[in-house]
C-alpha positions as CSV (number, residue, x, y, z in Angstrom):
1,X,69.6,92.3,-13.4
2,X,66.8,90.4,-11.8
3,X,65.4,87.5,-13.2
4,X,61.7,86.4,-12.1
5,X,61.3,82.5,-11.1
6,X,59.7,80.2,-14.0
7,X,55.8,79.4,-13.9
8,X,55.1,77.1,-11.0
9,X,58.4,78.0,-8.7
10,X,58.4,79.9,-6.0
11,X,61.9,82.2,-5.5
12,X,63.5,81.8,-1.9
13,X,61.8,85.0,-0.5
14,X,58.7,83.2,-1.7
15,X,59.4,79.8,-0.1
16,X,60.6,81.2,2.8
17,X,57.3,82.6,3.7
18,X,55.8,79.7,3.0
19,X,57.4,77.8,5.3
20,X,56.4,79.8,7.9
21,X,52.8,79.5,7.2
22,X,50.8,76.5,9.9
23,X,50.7,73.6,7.5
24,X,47.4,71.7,7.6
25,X,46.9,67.8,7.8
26,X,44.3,65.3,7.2
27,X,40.7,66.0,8.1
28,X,39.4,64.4,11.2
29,X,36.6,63.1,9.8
30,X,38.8,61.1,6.7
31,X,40.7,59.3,9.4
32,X,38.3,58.3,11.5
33,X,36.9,57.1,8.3
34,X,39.5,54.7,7.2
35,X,40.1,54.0,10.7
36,X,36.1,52.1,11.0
37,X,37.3,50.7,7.3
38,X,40.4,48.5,8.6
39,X,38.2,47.6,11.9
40,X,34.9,46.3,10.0
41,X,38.0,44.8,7.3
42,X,39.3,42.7,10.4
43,X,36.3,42.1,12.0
44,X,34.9,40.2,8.9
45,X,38.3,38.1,8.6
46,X,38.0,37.1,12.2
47,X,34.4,36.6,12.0
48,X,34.7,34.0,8.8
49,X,37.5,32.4,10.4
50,X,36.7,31.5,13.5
51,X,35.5,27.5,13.9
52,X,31.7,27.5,13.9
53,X,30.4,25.5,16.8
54,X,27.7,22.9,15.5
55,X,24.6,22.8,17.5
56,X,24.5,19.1,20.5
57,X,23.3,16.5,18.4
58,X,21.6,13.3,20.1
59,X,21.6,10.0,18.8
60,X,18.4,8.0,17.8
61,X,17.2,5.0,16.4
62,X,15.6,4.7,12.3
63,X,14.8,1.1,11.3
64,X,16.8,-0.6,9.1
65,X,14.6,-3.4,8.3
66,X,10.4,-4.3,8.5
67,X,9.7,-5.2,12.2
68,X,6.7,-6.8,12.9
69,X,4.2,-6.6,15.6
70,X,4.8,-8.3,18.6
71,X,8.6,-9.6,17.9
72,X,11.9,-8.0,19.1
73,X,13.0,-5.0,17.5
74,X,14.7,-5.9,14.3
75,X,17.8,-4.5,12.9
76,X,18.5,-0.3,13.3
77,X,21.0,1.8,12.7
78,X,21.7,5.3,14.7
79,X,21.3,8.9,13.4
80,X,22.0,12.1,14.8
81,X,19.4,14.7,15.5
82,X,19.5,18.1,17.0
83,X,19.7,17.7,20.9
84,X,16.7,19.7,21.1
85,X,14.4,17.2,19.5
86,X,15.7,14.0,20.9
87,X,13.1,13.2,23.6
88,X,10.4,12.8,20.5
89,X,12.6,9.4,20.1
90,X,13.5,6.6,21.7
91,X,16.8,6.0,22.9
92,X,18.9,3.6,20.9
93,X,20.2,1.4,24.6
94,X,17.0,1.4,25.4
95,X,15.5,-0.8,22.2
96,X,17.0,-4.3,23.3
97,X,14.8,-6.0,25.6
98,X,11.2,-3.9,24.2
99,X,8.5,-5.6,21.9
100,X,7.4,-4.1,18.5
101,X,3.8,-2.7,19.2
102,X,2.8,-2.5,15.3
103,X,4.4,-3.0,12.1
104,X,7.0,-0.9,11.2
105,X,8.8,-0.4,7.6
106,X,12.2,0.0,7.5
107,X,13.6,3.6,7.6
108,X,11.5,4.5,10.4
109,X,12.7,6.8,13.1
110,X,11.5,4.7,16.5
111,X,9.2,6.8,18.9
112,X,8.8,5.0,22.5
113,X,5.0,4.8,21.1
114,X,6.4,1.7,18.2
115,X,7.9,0.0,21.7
116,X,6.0,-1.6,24.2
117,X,7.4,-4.0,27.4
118,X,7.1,-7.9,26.3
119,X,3.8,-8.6,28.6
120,X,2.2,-5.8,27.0
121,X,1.9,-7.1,23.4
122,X,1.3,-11.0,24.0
123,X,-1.0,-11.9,21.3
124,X,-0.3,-8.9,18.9
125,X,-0.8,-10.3,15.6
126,X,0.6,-9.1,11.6
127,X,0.4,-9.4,8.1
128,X,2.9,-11.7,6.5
129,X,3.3,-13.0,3.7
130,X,5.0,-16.1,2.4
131,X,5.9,-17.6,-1.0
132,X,4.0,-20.6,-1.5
133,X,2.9,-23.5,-4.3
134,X,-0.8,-22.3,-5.0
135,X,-1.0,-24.8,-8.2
136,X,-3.8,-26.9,-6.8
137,X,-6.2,-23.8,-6.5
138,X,-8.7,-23.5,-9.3
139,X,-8.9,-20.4,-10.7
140,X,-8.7,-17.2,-10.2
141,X,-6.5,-18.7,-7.1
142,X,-6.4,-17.4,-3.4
143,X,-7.5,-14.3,-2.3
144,X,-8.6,-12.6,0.7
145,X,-11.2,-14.1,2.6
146,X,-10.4,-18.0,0.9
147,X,-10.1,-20.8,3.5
148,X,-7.0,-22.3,2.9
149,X,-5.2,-25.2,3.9
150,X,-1.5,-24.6,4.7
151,X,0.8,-27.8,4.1
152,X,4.3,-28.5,3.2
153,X,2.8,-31.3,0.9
154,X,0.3,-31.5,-1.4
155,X,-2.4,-33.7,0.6
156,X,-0.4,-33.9,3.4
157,X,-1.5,-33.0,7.2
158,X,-2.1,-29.3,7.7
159,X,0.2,-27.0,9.3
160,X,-3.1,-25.4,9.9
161,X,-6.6,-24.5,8.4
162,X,-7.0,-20.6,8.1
163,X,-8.8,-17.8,6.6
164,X,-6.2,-16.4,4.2
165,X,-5.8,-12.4,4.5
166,X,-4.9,-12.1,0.7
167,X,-3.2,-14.5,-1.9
168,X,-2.4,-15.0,-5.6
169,X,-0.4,-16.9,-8.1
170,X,2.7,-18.4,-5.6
171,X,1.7,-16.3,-2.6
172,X,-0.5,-15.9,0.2
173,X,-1.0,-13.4,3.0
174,X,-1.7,-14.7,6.4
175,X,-2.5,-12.9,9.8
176,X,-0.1,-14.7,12.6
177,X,1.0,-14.5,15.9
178,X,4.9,-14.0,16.3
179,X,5.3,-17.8,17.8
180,X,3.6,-19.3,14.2
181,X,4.9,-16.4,12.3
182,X,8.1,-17.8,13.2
183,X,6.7,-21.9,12.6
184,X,5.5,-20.8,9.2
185,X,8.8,-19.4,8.1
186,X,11.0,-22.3,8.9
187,X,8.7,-24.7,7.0
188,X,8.6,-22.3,4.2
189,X,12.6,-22.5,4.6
190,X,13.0,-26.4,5.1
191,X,10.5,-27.6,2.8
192,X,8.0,-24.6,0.9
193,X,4.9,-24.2,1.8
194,X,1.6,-25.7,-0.3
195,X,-2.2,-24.6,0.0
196,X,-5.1,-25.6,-1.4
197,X,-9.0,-24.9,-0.9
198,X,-10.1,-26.0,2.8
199,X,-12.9,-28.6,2.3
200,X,-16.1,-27.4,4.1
201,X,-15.7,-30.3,7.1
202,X,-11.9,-29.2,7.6
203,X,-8.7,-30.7,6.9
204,X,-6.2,-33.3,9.3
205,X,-3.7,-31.5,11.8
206,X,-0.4,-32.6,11.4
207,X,0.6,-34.5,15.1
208,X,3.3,-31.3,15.7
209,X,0.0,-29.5,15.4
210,X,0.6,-25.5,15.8
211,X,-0.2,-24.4,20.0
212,X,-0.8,-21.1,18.6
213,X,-3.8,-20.6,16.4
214,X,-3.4,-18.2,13.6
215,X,-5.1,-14.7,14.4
216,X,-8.6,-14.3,12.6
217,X,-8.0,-12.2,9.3
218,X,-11.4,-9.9,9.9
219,X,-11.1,-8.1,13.1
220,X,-14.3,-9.7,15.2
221,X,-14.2,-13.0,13.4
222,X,-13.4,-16.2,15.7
223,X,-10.5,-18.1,14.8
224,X,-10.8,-21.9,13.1
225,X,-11.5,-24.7,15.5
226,X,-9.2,-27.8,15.9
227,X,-9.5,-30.1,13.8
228,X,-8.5,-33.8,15.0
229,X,-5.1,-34.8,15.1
230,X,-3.9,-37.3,12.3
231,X,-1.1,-39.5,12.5
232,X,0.4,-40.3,9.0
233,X,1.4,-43.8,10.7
234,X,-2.1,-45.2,11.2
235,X,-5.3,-45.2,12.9
């Protein structure tokens, strides 16, 4: 009695000719496939991490403080900018030494144009303005364009006579020279610094009387004559 193979089994006879059959592997086309998927796989891990080279930075100069025309160079700190644009600036070693050509605010990047050689800016002159006892004025106070006499007391010898650039209440604006920019600070350190209204025939020069006259405040106008020296001491 013969008994025929369940649904889905092949008998031996059957198997056997199976076997001999060519059996048939992947497609071509499937392996190359996954073959490009593990190479674009690995190429994006050693592409993300790999260390990224960052582009030659140069080191410049920015302001760190207000310089003023015709000074040294005041305090800076140094910055790094792409390589590329470094010759727009100036070079940090090369700062010390160089005079301020105009008035710069603090977090300026410095161009070789804000630096000039010492000789080059004699004279330069700035706005500066100082804290100062403005009490005596009459009303509405300084301003620009009021002759003013600069004291360190009230009806004392003047540190000078000057056309003021701008004023108001406990202040006044002035247009100096760096040698009395730097006079005019220490007396407003040691002692404070006093104006009043100029009288039309001037006012006494202290005997330490400034060497440096203060720069006119309209650009054209002449600066103030000397006025005669006074000794507090006597005639």
């Amino acid at each position: 009695m013969t008994l025929s193979s369940p649904a889905g089994y092949l008998g031996d006879e059957q198997q056997a000719a199976v076997a001999g059959l060519p059996q048939r592997g992947p497609e071509p086309w499937r392996l190359g496939a996954a073959l490009a998927i593990v190479a674009i796989v690995v190429l994006a891990i050693w592409l993300w991490g790999r260390p990224h080279t960052a582009p030659p930075q140069a080191l410049v100069a920015v302001t760190f403080e207000a310089w003023m025309a015709g000074q040294s160079p005041g305090a800076f700190e140094v910055v790094g900018v792409p390589e590329a644009l470094a010759t727009r600036f100036a070079d940090p070693d090369a700062i010390v030494g160089r005079a301020v050509a105009h008035d710069v605010p603090a977090g300026t990047f410095v161009t070789p144009a804000l630096l000039k050689a010492p000789q080059d800016v004699a004279g330069a002159v700035t706005l500066i303005q100082f804290a100062a006892e403005t009490g005596a004025w009459p009303a509405p106070g300084p301003g620009a364009g009021s002759r003013a006499v600069l004291s360190t007391v009230l009806g004392g010898c003047a540190i000078d006579v000057t056309t003021l650039a701008d004023g108001d209440d406990g202040r006044i604006v002035v247009r100096v020279d760096a040698p009395f920019a730097a006079r005019l600070a220490a007396a407003a350190e040691l002692g404070g610094l006093v104006v009043w209204p100029a009288p039309p025939d001037g006012w006494p020069l202290c005997p330490s009387g400034r060497s440096t006259r203060l720069a006119p405040s309209t650009p054209g106008a002449d600066a103030p004559a000397p006025l005669p020296s006074f000794n507090p001491a006597g005639s």
